[in-house]
CHARMM internal coordinates of N, CA and C (Angstrom, degrees):
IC EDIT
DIST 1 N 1 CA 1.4442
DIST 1 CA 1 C 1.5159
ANGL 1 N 1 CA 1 C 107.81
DIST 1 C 2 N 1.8183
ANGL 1 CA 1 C 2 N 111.69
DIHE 1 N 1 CA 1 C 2 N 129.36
DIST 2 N 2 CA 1.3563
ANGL 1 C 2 N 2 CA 85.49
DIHE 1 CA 1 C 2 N 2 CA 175.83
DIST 2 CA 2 C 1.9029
ANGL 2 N 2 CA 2 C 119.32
DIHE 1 C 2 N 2 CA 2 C -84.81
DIST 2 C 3 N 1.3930
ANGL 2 CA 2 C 3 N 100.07
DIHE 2 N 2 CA 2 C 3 N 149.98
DIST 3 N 3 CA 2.0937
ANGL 2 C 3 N 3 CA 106.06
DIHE 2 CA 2 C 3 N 3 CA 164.24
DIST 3 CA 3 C 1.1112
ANGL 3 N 3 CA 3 C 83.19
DIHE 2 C 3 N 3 CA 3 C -144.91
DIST 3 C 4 N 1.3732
ANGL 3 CA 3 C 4 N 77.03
DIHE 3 N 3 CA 3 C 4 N -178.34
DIST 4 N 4 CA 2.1522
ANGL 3 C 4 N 4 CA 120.66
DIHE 3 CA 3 C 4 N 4 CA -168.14
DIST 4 CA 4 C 2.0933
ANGL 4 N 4 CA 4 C 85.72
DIHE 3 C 4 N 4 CA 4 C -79.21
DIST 4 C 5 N 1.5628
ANGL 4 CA 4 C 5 N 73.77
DIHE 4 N 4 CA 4 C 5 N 126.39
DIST 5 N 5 CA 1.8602
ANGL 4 C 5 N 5 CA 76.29
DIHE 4 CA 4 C 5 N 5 CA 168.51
DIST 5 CA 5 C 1.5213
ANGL 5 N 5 CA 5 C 103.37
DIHE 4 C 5 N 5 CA 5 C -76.54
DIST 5 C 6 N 0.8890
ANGL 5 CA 5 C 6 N 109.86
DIHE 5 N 5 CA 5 C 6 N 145.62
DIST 6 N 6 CA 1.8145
ANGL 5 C 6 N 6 CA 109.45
DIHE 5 CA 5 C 6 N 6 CA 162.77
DIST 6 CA 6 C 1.8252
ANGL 6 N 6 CA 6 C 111.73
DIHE 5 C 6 N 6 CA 6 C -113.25
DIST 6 C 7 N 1.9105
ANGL 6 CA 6 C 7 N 97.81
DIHE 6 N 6 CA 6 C 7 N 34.24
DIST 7 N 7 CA 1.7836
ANGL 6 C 7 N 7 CA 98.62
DIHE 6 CA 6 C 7 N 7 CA 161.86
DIST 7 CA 7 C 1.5831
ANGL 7 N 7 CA 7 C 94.41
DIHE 6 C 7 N 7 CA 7 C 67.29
DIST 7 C 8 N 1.2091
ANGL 7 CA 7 C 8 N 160.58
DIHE 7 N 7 CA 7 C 8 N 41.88
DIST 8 N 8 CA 0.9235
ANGL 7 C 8 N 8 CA 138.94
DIHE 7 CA 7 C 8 N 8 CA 133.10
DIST 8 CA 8 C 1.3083
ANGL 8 N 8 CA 8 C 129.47
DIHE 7 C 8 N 8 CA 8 C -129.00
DIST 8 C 9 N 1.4099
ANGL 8 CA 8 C 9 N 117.43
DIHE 8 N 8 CA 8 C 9 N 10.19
DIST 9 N 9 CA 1.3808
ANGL 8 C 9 N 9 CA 115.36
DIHE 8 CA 8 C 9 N 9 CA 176.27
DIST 9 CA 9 C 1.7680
ANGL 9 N 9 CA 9 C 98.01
DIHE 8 C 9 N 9 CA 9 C -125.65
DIST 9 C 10 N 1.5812
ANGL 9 CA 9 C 10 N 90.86
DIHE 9 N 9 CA 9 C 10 N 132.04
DIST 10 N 10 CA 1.7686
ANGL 9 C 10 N 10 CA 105.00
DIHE 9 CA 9 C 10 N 10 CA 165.97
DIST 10 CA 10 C 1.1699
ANGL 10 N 10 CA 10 C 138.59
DIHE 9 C 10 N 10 CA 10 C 61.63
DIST 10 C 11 N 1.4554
ANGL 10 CA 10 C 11 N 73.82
DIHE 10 N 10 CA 10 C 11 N 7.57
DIST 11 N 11 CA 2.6338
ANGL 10 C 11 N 11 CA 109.56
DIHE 10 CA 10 C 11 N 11 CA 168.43
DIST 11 CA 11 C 1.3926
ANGL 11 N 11 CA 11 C 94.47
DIHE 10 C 11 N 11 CA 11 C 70.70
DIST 11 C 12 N 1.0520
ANGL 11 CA 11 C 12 N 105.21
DIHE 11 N 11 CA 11 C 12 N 37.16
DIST 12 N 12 CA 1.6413
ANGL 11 C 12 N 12 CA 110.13
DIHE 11 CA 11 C 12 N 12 CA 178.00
DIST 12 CA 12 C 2.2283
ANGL 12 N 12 CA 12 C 92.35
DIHE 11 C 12 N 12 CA 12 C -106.74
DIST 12 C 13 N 1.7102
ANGL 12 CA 12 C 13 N 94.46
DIHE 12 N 12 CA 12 C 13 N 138.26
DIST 13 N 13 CA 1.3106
ANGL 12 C 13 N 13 CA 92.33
DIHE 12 CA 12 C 13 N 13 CA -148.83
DIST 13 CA 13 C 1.7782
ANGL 13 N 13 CA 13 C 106.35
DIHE 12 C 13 N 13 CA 13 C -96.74
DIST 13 C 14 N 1.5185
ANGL 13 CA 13 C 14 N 125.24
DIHE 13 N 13 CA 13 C 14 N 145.28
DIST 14 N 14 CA 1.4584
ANGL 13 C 14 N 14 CA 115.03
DIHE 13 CA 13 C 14 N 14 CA -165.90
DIST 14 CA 14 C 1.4931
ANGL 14 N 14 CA 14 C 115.81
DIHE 13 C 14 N 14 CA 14 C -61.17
DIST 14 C 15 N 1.0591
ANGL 14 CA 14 C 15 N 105.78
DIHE 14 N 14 CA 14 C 15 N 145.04
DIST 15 N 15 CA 2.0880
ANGL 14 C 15 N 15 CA 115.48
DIHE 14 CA 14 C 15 N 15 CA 170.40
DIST 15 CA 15 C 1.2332
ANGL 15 N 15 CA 15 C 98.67
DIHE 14 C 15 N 15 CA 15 C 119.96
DIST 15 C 16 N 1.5661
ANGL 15 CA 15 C 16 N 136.60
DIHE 15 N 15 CA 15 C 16 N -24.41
DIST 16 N 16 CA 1.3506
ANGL 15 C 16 N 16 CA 111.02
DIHE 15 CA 15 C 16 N 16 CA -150.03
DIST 16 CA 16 C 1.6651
ANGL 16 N 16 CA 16 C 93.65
DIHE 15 C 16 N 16 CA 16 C -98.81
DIST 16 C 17 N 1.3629
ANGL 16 CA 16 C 17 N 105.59
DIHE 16 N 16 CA 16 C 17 N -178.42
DIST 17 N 17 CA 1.4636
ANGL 16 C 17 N 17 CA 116.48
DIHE 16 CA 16 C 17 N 17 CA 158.28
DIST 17 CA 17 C 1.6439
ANGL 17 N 17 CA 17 C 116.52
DIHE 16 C 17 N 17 CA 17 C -86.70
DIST 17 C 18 N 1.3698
ANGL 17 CA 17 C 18 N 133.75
DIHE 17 N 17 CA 17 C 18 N 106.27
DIST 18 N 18 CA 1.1436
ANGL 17 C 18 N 18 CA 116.39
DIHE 17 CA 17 C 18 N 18 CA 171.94
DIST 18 CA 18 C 1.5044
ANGL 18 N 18 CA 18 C 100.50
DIHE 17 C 18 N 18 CA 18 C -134.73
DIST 18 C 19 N 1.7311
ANGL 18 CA 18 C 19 N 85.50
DIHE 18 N 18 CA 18 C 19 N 173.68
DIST 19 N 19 CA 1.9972
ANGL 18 C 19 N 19 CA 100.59
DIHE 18 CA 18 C 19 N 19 CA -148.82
DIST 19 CA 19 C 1.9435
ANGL 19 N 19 CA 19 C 87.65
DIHE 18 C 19 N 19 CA 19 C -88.51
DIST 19 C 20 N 0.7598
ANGL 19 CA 19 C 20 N 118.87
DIHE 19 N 19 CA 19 C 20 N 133.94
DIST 20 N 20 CA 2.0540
ANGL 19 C 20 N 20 CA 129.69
DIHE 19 CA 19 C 20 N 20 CA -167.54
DIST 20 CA 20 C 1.5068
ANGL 20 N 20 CA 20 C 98.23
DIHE 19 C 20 N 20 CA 20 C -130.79
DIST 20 C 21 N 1.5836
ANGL 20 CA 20 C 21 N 113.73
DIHE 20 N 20 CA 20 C 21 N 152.64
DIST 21 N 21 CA 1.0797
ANGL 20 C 21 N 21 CA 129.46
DIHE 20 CA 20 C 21 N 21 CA 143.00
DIST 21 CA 21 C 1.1628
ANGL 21 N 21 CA 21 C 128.68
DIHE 20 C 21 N 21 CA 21 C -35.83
DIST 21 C 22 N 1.2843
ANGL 21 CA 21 C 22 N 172.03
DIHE 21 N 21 CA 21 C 22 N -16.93
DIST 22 N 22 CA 1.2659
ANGL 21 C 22 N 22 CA 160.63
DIHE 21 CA 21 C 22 N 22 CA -124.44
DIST 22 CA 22 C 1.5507
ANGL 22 N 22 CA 22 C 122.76
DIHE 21 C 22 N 22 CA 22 C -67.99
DIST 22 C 23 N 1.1745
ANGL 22 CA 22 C 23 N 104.28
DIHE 22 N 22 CA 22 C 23 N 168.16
DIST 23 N 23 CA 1.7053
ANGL 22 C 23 N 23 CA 120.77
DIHE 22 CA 22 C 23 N 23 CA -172.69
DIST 23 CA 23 C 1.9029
ANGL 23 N 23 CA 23 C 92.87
DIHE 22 C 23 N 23 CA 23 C -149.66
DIST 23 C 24 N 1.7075
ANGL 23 CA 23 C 24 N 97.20
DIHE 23 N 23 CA 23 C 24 N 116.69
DIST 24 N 24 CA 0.7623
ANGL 23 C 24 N 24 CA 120.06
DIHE 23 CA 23 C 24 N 24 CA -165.32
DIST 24 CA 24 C 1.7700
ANGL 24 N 24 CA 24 C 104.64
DIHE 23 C 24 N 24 CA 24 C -110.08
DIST 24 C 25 N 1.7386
ANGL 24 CA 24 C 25 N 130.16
DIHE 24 N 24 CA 24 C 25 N 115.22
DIST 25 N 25 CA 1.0207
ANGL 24 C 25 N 25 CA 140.02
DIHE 24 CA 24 C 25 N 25 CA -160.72
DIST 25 CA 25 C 1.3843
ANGL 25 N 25 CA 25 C 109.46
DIHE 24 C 25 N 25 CA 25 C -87.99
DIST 25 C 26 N 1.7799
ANGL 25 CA 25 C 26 N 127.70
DIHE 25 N 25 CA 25 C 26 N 159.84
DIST 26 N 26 CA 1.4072
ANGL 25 C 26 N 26 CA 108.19
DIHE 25 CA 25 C 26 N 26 CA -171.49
DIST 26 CA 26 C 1.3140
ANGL 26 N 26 CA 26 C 108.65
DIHE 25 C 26 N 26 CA 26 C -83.54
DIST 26 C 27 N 1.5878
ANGL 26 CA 26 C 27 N 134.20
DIHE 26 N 26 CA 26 C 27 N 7.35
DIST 27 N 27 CA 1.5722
ANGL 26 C 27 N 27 CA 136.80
DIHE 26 CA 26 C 27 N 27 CA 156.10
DIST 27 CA 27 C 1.5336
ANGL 27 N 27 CA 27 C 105.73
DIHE 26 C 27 N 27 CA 27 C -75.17
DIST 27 C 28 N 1.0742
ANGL 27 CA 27 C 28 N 104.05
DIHE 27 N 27 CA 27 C 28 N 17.74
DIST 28 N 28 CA 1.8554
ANGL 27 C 28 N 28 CA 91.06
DIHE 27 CA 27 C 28 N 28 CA -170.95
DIST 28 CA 28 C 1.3664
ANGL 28 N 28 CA 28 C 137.28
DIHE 27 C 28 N 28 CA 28 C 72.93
DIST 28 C 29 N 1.2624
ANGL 28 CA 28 C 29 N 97.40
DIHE 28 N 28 CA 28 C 29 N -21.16
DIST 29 N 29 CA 1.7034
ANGL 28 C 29 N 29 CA 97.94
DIHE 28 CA 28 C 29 N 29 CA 169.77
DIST 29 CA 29 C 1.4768
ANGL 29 N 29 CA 29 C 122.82
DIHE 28 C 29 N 29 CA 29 C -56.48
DIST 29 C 30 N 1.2878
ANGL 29 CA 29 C 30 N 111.85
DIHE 29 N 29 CA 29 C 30 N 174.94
DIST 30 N 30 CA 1.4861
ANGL 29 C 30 N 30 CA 88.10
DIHE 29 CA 29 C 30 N 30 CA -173.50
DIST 30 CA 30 C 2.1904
ANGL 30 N 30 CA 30 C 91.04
DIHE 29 C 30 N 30 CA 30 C -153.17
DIST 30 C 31 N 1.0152
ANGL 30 CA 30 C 31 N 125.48
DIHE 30 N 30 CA 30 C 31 N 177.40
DIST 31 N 31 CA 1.5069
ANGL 30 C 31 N 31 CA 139.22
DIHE 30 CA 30 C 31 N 31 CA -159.82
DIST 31 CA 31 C 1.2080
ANGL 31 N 31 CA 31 C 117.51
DIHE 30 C 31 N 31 CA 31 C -160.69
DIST 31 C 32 N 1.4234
ANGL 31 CA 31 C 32 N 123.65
DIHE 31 N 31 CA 31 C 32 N 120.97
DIST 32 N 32 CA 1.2611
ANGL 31 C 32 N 32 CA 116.98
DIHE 31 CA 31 C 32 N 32 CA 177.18
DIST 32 CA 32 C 1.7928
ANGL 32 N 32 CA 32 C 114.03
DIHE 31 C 32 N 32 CA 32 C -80.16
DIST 32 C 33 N 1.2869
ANGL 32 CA 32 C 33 N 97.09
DIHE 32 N 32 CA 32 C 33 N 116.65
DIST 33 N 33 CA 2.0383
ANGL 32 C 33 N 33 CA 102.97
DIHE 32 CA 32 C 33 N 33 CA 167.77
DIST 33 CA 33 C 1.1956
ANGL 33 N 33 CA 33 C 111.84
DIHE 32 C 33 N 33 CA 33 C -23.42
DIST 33 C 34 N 1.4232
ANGL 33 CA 33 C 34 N 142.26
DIHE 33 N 33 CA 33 C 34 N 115.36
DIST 34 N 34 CA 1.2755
ANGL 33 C 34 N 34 CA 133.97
DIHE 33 CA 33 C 34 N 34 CA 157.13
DIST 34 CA 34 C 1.2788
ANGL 34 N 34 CA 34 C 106.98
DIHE 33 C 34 N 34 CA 34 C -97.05
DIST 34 C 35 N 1.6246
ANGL 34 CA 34 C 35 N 109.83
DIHE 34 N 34 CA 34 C 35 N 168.22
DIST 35 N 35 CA 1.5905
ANGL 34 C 35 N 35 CA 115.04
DIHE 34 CA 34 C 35 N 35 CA 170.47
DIST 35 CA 35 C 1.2940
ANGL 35 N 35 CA 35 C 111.50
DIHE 34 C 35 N 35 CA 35 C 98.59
DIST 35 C 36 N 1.7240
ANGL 35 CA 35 C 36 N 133.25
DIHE 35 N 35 CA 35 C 36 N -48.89
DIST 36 N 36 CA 0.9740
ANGL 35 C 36 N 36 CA 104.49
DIHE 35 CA 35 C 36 N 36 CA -167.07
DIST 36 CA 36 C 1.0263
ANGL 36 N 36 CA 36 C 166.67
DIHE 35 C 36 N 36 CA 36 C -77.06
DIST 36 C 37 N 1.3208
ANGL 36 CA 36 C 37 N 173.73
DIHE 36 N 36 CA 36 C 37 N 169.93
DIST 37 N 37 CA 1.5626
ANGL 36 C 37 N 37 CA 157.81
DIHE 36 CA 36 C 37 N 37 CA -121.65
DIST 37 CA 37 C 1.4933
ANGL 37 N 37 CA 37 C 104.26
DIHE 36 C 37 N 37 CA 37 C -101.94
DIST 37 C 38 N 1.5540
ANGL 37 CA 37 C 38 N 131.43
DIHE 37 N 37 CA 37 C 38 N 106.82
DIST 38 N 38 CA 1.4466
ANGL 37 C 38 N 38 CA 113.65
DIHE 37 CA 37 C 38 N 38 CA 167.21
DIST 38 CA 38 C 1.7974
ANGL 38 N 38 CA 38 C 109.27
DIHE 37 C 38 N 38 CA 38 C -110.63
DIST 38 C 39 N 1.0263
ANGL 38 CA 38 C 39 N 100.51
DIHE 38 N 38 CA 38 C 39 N 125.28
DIST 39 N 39 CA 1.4517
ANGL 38 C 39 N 39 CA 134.68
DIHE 38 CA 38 C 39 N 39 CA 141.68
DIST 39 CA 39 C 2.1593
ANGL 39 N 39 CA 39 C 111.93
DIHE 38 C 39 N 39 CA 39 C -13.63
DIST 39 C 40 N 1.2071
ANGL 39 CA 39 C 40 N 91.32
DIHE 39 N 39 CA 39 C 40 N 128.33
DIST 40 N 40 CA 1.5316
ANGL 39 C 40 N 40 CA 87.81
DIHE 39 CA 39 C 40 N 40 CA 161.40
DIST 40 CA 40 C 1.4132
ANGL 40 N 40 CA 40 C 122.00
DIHE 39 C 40 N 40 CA 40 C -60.84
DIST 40 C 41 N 1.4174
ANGL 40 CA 40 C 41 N 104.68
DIHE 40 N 40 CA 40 C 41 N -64.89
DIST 41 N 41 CA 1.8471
ANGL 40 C 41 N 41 CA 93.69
DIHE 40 CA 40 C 41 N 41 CA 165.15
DIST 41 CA 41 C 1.1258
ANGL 41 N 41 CA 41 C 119.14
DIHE 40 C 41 N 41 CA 41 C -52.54
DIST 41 C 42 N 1.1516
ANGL 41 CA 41 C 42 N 149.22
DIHE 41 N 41 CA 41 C 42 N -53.18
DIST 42 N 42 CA 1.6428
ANGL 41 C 42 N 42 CA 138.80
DIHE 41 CA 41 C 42 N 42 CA -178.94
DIST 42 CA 42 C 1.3032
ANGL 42 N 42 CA 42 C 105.37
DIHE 41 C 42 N 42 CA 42 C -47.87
DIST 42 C 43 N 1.8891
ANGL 42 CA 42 C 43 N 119.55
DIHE 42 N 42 CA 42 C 43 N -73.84
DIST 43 N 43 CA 1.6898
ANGL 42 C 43 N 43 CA 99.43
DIHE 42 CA 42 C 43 N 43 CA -174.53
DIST 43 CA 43 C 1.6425
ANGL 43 N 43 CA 43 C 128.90
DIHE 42 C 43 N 43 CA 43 C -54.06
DIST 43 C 44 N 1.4914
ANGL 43 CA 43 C 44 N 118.82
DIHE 43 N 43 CA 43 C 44 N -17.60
DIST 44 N 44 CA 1.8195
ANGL 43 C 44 N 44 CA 126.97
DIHE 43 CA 43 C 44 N 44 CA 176.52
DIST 44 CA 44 C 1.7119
ANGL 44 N 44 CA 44 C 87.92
DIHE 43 C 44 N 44 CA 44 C -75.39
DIST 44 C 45 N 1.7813
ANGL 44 CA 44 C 45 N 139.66
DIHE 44 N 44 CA 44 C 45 N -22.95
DIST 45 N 45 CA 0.7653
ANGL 44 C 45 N 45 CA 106.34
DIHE 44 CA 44 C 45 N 45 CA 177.38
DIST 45 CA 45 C 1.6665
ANGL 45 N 45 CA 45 C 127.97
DIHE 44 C 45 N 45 CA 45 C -111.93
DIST 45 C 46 N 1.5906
ANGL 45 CA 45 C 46 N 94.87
DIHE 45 N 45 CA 45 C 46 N 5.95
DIST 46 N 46 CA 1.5518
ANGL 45 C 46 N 46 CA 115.64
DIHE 45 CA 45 C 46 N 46 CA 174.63
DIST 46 CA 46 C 1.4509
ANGL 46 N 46 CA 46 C 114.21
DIHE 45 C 46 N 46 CA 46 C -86.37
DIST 46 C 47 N 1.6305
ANGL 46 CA 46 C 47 N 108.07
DIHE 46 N 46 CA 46 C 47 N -13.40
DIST 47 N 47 CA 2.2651
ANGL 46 C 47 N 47 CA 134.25
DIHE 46 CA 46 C 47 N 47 CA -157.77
DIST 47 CA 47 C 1.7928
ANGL 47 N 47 CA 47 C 65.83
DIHE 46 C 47 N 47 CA 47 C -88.78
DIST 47 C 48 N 1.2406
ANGL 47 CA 47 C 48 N 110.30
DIHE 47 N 47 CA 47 C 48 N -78.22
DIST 48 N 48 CA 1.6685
ANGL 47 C 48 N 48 CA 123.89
DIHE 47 CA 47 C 48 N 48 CA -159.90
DIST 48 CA 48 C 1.9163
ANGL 48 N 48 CA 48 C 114.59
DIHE 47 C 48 N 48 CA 48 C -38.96
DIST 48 C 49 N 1.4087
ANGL 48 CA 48 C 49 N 102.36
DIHE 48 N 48 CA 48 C 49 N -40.61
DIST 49 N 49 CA 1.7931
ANGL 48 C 49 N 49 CA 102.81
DIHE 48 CA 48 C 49 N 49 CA -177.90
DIST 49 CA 49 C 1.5007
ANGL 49 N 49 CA 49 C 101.95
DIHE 48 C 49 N 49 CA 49 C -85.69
DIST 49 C 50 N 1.2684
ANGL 49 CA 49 C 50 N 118.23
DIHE 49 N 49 CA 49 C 50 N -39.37
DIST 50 N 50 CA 1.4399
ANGL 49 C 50 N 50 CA 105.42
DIHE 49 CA 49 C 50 N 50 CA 173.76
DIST 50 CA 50 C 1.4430
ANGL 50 N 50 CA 50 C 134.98
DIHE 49 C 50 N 50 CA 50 C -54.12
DIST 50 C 51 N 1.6497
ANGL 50 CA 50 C 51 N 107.31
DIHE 50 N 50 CA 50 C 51 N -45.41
DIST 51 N 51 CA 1.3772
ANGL 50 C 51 N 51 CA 131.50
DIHE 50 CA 50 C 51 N 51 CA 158.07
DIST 51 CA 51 C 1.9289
ANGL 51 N 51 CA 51 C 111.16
DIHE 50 C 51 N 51 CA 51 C -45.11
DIST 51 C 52 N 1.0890
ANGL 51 CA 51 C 52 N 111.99
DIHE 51 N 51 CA 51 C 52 N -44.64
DIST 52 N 52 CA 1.5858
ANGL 51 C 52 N 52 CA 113.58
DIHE 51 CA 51 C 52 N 52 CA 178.05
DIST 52 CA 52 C 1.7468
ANGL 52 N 52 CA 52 C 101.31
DIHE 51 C 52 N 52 CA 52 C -82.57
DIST 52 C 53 N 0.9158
ANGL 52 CA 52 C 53 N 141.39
DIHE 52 N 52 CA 52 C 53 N -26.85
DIST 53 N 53 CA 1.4482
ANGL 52 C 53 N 53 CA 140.58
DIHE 52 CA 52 C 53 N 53 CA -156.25
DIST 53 CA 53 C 1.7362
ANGL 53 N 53 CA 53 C 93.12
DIHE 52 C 53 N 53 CA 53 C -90.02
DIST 53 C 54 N 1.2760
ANGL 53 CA 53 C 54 N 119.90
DIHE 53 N 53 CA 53 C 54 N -53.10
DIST 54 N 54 CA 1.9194
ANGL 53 C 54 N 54 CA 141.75
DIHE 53 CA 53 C 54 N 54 CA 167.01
DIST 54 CA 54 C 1.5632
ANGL 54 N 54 CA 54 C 95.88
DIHE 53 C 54 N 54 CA 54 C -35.74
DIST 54 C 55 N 1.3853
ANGL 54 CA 54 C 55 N 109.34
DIHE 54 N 54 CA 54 C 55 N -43.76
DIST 55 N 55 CA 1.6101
ANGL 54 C 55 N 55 CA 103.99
DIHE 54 CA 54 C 55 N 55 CA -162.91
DIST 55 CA 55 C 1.3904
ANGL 55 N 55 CA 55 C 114.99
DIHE 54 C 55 N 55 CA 55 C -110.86
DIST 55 C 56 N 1.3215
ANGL 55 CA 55 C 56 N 125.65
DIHE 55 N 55 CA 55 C 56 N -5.60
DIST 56 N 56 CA 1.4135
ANGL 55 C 56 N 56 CA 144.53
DIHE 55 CA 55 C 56 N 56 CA 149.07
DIST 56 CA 56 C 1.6484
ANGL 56 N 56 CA 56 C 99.69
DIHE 55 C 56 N 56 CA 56 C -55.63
DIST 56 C 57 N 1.3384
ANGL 56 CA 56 C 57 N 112.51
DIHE 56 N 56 CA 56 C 57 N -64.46
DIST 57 N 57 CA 1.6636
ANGL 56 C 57 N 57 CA 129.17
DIHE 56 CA 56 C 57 N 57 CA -160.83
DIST 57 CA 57 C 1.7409
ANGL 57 N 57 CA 57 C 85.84
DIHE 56 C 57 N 57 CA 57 C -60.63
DIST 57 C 58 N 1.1865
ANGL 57 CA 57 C 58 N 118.36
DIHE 57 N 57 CA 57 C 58 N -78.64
DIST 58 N 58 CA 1.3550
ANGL 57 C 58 N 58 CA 103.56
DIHE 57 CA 57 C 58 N 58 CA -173.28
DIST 58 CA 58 C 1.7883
ANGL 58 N 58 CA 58 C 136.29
DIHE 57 C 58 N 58 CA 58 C -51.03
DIST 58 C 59 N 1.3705
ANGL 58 CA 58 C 59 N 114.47
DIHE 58 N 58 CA 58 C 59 N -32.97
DIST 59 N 59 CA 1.3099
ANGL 58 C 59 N 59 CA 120.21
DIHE 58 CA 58 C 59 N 59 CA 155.21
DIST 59 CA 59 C 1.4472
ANGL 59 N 59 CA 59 C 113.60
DIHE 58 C 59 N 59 CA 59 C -51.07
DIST 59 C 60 N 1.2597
ANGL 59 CA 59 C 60 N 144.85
DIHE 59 N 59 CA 59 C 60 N -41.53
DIST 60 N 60 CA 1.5141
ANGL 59 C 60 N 60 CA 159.53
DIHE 59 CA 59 C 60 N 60 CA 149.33
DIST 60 CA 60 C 1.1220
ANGL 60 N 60 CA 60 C 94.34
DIHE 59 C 60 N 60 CA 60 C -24.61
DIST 60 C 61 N 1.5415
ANGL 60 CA 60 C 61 N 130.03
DIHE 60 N 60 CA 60 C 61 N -84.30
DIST 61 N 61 CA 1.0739
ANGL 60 C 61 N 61 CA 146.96
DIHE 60 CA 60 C 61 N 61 CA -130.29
DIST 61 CA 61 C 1.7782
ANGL 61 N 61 CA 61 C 109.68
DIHE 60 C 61 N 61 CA 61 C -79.26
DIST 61 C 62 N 1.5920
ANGL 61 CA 61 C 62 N 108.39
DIHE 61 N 61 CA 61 C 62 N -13.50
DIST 62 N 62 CA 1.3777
ANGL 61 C 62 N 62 CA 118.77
DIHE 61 CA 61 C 62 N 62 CA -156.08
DIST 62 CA 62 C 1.3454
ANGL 62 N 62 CA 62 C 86.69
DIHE 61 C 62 N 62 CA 62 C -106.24
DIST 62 C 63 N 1.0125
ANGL 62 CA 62 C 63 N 134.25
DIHE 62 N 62 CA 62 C 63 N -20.93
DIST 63 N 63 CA 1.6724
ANGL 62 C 63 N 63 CA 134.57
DIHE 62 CA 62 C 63 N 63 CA 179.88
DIST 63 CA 63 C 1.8980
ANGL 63 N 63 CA 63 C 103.14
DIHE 62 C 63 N 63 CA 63 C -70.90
DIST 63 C 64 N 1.1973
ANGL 63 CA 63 C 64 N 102.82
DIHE 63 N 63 CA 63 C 64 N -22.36
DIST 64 N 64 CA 1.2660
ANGL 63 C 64 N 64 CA 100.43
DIHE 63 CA 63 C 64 N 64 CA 172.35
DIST 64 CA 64 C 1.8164
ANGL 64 N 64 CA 64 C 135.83
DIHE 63 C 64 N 64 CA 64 C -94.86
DIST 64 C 65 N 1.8125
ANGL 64 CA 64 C 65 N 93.15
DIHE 64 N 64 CA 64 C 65 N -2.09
DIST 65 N 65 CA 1.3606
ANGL 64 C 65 N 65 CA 99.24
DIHE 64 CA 64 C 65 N 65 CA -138.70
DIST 65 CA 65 C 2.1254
ANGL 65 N 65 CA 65 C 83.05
DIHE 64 C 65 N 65 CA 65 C -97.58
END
COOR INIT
IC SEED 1 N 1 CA 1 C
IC BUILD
């Protein structure tokens, strides 16, 4: 699901929108999955969307500045 990282899960960095594990409760709340096992290819390809999402967010951000 994507949310706002808040920088502490999976070196994935705070502000952006990224797509997470979650576990979703029957009040609706919801939790990002911790723990699980990543892969060399997965983190070069989780390092890679985060890195583009940082530089999306800032191109955004300069239209305002």
């Amino acid at each position: 699901m994507g949310v706002v990282s808040d920088g502490k899960h999976y070196g994935i960095p705070e502000g952006i929108v990224y797509s997470f594990p979650v576990r979703i409760a029957s009040d609706h709340s919801w939790q990002i999955v911790d723990g699980l096992a990543i892969d060399d290819f997965s983190r070069g390809k989780m390092d890679a969307t985060a890195k583009e999402l940082l530089n999306e967010k800032e191109s955004a951000s300069s239209v305002f500045d």
